[in-house]
N, CA, C and O atoms as CSV, one atom per row, in Angstrom:
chain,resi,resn,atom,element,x,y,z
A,1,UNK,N,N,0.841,-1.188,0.000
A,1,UNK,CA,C,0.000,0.000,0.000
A,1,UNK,C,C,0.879,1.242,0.000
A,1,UNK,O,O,1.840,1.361,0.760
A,2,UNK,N,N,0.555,2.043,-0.772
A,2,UNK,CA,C,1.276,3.564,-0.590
A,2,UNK,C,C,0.752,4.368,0.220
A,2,UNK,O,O,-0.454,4.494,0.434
A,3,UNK,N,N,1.881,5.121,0.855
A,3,UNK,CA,C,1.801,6.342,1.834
A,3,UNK,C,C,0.531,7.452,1.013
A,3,UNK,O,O,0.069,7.590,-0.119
A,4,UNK,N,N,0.371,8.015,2.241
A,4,UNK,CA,C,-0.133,9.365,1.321
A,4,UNK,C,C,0.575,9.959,1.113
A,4,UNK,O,O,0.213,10.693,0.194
A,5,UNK,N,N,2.024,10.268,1.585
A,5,UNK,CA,C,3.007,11.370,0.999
A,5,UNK,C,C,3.463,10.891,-0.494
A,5,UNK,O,O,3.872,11.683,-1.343
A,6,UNK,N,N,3.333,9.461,-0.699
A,6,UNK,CA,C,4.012,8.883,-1.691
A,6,UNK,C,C,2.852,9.485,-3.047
A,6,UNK,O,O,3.173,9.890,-4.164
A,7,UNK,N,N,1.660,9.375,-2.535
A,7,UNK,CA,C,0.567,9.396,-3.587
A,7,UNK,C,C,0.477,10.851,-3.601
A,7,UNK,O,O,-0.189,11.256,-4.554
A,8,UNK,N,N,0.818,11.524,-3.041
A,8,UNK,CA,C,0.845,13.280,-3.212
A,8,UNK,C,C,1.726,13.751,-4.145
A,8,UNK,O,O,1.500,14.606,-5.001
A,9,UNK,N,N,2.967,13.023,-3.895
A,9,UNK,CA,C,4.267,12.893,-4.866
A,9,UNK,C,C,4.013,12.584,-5.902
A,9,UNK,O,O,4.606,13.066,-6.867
A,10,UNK,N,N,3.263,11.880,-5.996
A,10,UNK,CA,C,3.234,11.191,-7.609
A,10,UNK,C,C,2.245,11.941,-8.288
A,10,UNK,O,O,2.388,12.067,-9.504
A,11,UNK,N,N,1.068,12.570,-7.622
A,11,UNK,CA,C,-0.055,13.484,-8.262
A,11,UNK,C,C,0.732,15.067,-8.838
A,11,UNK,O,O,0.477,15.508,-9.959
A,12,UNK,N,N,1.495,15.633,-8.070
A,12,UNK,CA,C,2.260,16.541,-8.020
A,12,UNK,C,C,2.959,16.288,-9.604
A,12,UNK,O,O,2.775,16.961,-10.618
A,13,UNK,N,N,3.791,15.107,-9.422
A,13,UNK,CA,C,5.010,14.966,-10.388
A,13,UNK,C,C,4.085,14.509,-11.662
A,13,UNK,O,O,4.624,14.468,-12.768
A,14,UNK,N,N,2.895,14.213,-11.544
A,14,UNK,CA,C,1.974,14.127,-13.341
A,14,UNK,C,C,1.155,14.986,-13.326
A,14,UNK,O,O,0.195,14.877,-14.088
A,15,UNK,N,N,1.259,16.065,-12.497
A,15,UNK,CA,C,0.840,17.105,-12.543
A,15,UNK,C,C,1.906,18.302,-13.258
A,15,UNK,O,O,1.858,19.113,-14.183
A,16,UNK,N,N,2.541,18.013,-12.575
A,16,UNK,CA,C,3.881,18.927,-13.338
A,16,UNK,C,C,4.147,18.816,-14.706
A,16,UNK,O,O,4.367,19.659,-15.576
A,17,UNK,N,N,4.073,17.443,-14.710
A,17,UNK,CA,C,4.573,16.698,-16.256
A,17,UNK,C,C,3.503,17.345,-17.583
A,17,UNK,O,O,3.797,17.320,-18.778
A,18,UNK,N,N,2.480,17.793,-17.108
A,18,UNK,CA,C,1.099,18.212,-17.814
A,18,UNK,C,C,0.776,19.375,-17.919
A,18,UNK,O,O,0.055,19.676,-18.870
A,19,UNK,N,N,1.173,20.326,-17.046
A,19,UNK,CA,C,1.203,21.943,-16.410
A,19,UNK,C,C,2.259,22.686,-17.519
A,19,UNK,O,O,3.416,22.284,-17.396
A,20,UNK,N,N,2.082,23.540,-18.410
A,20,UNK,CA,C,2.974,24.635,-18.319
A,20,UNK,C,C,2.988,26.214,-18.002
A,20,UNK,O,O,3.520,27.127,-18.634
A,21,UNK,N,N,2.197,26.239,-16.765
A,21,UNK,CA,C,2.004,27.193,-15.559
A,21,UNK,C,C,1.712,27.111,-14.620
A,21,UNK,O,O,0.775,26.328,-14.768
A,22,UNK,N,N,1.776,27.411,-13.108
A,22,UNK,CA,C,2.001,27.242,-12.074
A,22,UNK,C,C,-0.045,27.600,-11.715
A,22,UNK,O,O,-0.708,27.097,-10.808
A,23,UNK,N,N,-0.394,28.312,-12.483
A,23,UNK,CA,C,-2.087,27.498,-12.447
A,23,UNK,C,C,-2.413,26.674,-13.101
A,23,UNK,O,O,-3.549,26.360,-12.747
A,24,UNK,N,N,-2.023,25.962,-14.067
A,24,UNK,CA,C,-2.184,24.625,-14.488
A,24,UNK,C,C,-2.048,23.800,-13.738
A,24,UNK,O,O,-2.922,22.935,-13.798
A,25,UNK,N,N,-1.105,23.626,-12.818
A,25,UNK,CA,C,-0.010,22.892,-12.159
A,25,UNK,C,C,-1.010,22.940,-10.646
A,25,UNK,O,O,-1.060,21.935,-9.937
A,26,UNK,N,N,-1.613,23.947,-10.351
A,26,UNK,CA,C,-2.424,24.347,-9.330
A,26,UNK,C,C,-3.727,23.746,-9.444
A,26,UNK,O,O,-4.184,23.070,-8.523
A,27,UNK,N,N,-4.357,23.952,-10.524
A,27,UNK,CA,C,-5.312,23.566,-11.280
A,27,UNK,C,C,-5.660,21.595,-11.445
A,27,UNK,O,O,-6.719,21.095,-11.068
A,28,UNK,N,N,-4.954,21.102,-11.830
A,28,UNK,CA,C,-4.399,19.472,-11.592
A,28,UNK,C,C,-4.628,19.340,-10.332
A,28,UNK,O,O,-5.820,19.074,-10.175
A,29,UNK,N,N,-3.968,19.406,-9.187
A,29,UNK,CA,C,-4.081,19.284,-8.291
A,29,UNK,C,C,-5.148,19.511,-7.437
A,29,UNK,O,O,-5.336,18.662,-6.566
A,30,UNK,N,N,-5.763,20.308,-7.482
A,30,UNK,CA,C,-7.161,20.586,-6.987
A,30,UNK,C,C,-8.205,19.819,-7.566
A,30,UNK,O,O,-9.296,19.828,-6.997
A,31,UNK,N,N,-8.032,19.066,-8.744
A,31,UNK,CA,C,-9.150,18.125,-9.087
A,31,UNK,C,C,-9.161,16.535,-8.413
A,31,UNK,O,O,-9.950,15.591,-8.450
A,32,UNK,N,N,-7.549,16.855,-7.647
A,32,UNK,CA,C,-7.315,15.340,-6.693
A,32,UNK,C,C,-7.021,15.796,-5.820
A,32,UNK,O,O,-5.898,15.579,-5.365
A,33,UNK,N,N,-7.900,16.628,-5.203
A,33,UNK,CA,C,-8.006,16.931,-3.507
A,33,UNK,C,C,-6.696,17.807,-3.008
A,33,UNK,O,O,-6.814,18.336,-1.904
A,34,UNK,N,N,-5.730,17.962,-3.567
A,34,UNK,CA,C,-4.298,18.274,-3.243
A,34,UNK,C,C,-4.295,20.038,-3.046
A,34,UNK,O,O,-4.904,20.638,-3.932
A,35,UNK,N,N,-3.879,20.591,-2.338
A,35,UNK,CA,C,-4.040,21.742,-1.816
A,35,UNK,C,C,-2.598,22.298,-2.163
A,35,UNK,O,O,-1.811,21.360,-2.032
A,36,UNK,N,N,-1.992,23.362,-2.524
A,36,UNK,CA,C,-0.665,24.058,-2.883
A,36,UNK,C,C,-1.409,25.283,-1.808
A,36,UNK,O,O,-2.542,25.751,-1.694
A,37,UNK,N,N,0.100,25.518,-1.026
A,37,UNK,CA,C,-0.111,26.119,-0.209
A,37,UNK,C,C,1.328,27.161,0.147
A,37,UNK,O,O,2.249,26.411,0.471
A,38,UNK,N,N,1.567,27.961,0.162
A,38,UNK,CA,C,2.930,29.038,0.219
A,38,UNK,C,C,3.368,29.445,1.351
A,38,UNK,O,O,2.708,30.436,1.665
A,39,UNK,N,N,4.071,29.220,2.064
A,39,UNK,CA,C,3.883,29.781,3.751
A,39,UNK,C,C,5.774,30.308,3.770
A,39,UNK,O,O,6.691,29.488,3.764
A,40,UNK,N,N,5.880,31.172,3.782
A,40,UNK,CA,C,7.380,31.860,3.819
A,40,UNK,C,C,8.271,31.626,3.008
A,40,UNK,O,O,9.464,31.850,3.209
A,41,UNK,N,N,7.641,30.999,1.685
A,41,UNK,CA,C,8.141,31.162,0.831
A,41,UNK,C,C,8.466,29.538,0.398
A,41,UNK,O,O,8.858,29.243,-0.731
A,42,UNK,N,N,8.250,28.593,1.421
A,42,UNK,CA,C,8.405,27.268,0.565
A,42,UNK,C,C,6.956,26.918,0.138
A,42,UNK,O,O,6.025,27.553,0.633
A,43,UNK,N,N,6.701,25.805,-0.877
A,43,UNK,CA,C,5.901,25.697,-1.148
A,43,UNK,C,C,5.205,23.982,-0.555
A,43,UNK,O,O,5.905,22.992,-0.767
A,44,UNK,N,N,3.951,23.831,0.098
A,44,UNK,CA,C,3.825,22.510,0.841
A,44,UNK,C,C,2.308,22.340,0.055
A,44,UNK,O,O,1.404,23.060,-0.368
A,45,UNK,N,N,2.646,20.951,0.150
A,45,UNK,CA,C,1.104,20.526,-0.646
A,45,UNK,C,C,0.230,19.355,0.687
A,45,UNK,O,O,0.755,18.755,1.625
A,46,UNK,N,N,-1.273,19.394,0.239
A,46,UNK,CA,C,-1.711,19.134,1.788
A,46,UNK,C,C,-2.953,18.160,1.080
A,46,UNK,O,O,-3.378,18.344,-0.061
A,47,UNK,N,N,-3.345,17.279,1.852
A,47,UNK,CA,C,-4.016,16.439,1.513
A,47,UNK,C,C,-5.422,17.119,1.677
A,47,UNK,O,O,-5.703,17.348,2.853
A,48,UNK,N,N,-6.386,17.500,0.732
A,48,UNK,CA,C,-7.525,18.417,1.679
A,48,UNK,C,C,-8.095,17.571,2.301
A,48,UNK,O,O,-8.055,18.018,3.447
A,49,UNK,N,N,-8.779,16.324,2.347
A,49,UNK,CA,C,-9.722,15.460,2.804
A,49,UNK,C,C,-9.275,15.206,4.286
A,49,UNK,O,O,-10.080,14.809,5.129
A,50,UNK,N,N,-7.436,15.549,4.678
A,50,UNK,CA,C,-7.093,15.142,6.048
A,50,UNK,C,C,-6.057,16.100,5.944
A,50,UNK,O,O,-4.986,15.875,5.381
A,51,UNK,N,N,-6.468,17.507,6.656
A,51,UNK,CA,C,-5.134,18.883,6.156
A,51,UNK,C,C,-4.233,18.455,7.374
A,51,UNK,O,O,-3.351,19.271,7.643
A,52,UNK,N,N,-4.279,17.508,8.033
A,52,UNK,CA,C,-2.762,17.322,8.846
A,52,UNK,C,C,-1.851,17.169,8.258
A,52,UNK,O,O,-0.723,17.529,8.594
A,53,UNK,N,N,-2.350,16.239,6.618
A,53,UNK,CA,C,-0.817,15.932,5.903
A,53,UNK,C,C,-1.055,16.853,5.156
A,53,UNK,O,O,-2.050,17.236,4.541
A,54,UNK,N,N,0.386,17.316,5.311
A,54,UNK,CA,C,0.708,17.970,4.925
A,54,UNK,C,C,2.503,17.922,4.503
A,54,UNK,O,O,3.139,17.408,5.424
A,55,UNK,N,N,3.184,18.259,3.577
A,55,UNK,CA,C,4.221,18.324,3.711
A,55,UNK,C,C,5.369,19.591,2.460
A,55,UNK,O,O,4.984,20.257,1.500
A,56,UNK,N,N,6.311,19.501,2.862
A,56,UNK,CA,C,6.977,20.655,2.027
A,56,UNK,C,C,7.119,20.054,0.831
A,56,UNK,O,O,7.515,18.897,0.970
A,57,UNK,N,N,6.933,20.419,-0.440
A,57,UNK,CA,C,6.904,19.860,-1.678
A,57,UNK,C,C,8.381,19.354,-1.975
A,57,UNK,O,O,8.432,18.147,-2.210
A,58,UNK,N,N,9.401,19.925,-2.006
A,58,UNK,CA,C,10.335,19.817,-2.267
A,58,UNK,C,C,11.246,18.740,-1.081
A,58,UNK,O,O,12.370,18.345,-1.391
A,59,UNK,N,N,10.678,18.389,0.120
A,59,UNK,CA,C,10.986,17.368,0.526
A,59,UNK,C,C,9.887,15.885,0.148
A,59,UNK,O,O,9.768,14.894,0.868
A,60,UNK,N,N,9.350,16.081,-0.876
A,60,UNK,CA,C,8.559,14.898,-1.436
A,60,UNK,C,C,9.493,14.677,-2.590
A,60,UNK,O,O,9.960,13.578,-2.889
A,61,UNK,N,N,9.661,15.478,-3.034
A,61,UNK,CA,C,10.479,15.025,-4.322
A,61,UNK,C,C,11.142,16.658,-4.703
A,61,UNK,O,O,10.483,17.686,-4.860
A,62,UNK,N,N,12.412,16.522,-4.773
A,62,UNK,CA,C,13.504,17.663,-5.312
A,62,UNK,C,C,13.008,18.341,-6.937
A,62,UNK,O,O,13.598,19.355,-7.308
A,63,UNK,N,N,12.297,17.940,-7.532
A,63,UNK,CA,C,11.544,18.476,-8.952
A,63,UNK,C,C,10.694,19.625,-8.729
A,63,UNK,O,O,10.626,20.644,-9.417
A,64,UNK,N,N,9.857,19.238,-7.351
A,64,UNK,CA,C,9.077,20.241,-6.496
A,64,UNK,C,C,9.219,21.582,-6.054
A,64,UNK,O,O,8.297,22.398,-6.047
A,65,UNK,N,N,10.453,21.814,-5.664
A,65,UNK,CA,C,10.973,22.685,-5.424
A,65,UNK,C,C,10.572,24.466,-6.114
A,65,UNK,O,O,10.324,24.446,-7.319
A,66,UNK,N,N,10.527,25.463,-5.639
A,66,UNK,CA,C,10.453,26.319,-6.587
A,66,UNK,C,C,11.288,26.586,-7.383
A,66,UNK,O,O,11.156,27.033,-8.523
A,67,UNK,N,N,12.280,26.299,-6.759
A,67,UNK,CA,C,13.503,26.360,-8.298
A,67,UNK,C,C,12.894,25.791,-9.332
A,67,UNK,O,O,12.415,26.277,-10.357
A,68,UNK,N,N,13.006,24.179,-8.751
A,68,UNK,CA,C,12.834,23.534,-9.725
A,68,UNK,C,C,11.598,23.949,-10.825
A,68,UNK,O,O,11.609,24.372,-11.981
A,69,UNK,N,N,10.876,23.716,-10.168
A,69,UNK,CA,C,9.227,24.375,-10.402
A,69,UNK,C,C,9.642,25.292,-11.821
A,69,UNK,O,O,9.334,24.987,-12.973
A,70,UNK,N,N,10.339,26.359,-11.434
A,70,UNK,CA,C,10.407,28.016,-12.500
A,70,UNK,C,C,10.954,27.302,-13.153
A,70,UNK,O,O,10.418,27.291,-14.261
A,71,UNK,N,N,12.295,26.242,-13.062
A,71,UNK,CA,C,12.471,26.065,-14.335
A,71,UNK,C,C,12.113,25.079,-15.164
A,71,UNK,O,O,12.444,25.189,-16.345
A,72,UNK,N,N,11.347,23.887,-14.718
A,72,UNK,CA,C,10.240,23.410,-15.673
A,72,UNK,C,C,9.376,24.219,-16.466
A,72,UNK,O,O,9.457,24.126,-17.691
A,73,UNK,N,N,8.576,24.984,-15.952
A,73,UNK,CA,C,7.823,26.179,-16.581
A,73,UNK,C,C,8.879,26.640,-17.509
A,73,UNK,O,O,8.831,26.296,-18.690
A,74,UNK,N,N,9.831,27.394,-17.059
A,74,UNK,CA,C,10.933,28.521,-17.761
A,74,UNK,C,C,10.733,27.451,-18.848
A,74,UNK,O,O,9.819,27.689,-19.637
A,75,UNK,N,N,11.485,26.220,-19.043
A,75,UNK,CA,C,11.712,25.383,-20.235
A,75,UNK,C,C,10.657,25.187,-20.859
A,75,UNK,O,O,10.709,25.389,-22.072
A,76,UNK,N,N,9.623,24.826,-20.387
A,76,UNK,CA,C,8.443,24.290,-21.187
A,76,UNK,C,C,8.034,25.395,-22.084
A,76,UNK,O,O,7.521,25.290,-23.198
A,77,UNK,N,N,8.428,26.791,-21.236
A,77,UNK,CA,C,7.562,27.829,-22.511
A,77,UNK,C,C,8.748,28.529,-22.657
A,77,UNK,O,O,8.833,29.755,-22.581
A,78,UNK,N,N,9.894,27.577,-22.917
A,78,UNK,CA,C,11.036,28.268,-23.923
A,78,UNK,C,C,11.563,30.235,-23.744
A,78,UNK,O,O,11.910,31.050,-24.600
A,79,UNK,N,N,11.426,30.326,-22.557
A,79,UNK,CA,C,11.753,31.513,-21.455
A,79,UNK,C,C,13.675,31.685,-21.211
A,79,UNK,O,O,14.278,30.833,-20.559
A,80,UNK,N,N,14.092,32.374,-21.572
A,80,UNK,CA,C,15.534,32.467,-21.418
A,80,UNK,C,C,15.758,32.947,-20.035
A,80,UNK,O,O,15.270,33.886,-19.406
A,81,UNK,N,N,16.872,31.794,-19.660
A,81,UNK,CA,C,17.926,30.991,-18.146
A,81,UNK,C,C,17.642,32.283,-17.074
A,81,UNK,O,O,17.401,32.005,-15.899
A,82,UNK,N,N,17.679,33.748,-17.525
A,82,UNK,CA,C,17.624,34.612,-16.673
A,82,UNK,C,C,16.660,34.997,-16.289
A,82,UNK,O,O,16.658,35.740,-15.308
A,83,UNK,N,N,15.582,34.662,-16.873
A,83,UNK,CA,C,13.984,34.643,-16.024
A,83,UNK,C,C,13.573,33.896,-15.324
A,83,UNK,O,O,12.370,33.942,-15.067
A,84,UNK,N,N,14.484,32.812,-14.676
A,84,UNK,CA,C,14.287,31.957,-13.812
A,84,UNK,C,C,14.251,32.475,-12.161
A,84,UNK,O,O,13.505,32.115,-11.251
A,85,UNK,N,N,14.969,33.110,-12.169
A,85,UNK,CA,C,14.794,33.962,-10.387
A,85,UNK,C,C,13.250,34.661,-10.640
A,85,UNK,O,O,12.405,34.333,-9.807
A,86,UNK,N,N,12.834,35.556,-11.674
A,86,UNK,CA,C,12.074,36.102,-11.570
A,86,UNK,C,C,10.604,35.160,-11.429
A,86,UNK,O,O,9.609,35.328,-10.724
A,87,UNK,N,N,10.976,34.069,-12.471
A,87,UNK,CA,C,10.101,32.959,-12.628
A,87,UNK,C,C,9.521,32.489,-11.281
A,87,UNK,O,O,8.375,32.316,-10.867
A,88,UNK,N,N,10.703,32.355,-10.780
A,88,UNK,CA,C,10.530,31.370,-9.177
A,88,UNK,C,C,9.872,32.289,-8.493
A,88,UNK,O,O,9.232,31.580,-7.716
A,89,UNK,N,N,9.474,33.845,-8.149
A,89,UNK,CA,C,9.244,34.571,-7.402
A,89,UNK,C,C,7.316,34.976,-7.912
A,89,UNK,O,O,6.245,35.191,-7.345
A,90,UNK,N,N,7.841,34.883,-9.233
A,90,UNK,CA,C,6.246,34.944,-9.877
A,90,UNK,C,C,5.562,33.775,-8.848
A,90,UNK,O,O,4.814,34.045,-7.909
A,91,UNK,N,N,6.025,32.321,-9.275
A,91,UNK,CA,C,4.939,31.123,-9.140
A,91,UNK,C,C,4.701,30.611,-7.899
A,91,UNK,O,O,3.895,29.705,-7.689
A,92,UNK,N,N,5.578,31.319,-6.799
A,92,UNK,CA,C,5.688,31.867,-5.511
A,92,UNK,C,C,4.345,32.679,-4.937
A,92,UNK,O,O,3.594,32.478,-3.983
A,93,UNK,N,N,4.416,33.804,-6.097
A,93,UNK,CA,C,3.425,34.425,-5.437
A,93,UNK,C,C,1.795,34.151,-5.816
A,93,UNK,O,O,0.809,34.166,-5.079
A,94,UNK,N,N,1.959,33.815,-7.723
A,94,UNK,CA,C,0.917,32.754,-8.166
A,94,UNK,C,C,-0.068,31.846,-7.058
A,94,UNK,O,O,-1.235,32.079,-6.744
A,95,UNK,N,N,0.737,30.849,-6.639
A,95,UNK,CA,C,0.571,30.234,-6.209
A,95,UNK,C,C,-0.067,29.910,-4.685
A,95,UNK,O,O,-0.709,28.944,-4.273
A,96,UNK,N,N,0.524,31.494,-3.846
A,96,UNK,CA,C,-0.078,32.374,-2.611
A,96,UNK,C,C,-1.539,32.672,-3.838
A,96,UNK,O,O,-2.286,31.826,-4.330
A,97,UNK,N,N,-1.535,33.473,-3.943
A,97,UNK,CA,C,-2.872,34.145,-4.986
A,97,UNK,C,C,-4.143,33.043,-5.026
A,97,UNK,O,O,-5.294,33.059,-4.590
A,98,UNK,N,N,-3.333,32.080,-5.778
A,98,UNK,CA,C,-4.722,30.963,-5.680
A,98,UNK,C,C,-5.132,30.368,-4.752
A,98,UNK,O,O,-6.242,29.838,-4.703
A,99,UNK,N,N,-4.170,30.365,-3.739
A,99,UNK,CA,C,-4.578,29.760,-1.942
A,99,UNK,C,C,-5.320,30.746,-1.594
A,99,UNK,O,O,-6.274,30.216,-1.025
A,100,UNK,N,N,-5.456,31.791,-1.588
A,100,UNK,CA,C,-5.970,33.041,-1.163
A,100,UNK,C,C,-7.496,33.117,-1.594
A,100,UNK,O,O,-8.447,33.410,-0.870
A,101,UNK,N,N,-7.510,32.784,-2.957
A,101,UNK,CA,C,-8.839,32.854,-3.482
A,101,UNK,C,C,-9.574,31.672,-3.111
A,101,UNK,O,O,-10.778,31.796,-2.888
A,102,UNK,N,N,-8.979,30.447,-3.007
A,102,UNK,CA,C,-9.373,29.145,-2.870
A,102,UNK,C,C,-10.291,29.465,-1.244
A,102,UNK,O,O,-11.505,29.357,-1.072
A,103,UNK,N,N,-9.447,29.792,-0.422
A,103,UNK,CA,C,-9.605,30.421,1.010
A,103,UNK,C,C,-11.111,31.337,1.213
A,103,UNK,O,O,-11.955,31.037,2.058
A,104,UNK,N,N,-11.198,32.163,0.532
A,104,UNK,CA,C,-12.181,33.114,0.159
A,104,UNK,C,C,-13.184,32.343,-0.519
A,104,UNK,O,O,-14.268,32.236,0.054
A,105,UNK,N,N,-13.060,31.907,-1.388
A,105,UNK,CA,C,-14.454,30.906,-1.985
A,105,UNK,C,C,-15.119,30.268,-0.850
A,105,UNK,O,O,-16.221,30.531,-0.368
A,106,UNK,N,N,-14.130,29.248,-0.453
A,106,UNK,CA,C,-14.545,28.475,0.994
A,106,UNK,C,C,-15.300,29.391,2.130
A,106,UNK,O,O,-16.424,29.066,2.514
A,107,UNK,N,N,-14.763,30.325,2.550
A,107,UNK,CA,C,-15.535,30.937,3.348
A,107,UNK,C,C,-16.767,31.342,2.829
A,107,UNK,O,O,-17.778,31.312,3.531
A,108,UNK,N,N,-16.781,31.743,1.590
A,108,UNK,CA,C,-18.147,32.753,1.146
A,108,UNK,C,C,-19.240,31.525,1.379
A,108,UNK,O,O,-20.384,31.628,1.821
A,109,UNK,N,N,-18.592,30.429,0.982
A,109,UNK,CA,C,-19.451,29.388,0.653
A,109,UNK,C,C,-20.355,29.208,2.081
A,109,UNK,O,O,-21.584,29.183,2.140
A,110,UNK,N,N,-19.331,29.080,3.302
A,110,UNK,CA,C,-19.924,28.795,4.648
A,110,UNK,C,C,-21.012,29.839,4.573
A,110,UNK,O,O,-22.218,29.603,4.648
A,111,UNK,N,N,-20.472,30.967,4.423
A,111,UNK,CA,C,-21.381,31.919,5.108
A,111,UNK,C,C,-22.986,31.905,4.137
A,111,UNK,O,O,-24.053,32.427,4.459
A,112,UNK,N,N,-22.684,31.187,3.008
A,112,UNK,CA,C,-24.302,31.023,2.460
A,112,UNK,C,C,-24.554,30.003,2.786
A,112,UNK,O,O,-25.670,29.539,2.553
């Protein structure tokens, strides 16, 4: 039987494989429960159905990483080597943005 960190990992990494933007990539994941979440700047993905698990993306698998992250994107849409810091800081904040809204939906929802 697989972990749930293992099966988060693997949703993540054919998620990535399919994504060439960090709402695509966001987007995937939210159709398998998986939550992207930004908290000081690393990025942790969370099981929604049980938000204890939770874990830092980039200790699931090193691809995860925001580095890594900008420069999958950077490559996939053929972005030159020096937009990669900027890249990483975009899908950083991307990625805050859609937790934010995700956050806000949820509530509006309670309150109707």
């Amino acid at each position: 039987m697989q972990s749930w960190k293992a099966a988060v990992r693997d949703m993540a990494l054919q998620a990535l494989s399919i994504s060439t933007t960090p709402t695509e990539f966001t987007q995937c994941l939210d159709k398998v429960d998986v939550d992207v979440i930004v908290d000081r700047g690393r990025i942790y993905l969370a099981d929604r159905d049980n938000p204890t698990r939770a874990c830092r993306a980039d200790r699931l698998d090193k691809q995860l990483s925001a580095k890594n992250l900008a420069q999958a994107f950077r490559q996939k849409n053929n972005l030159p080597k020096k937009e990669s810091s900027h890249l990483e800081q975009a899908i950083k904040r991307e990625l805050a943005q859609g937790e934010q809204m995700r956050t806000e939906i949820q509530q509006y929802d309670l309150k109707c």
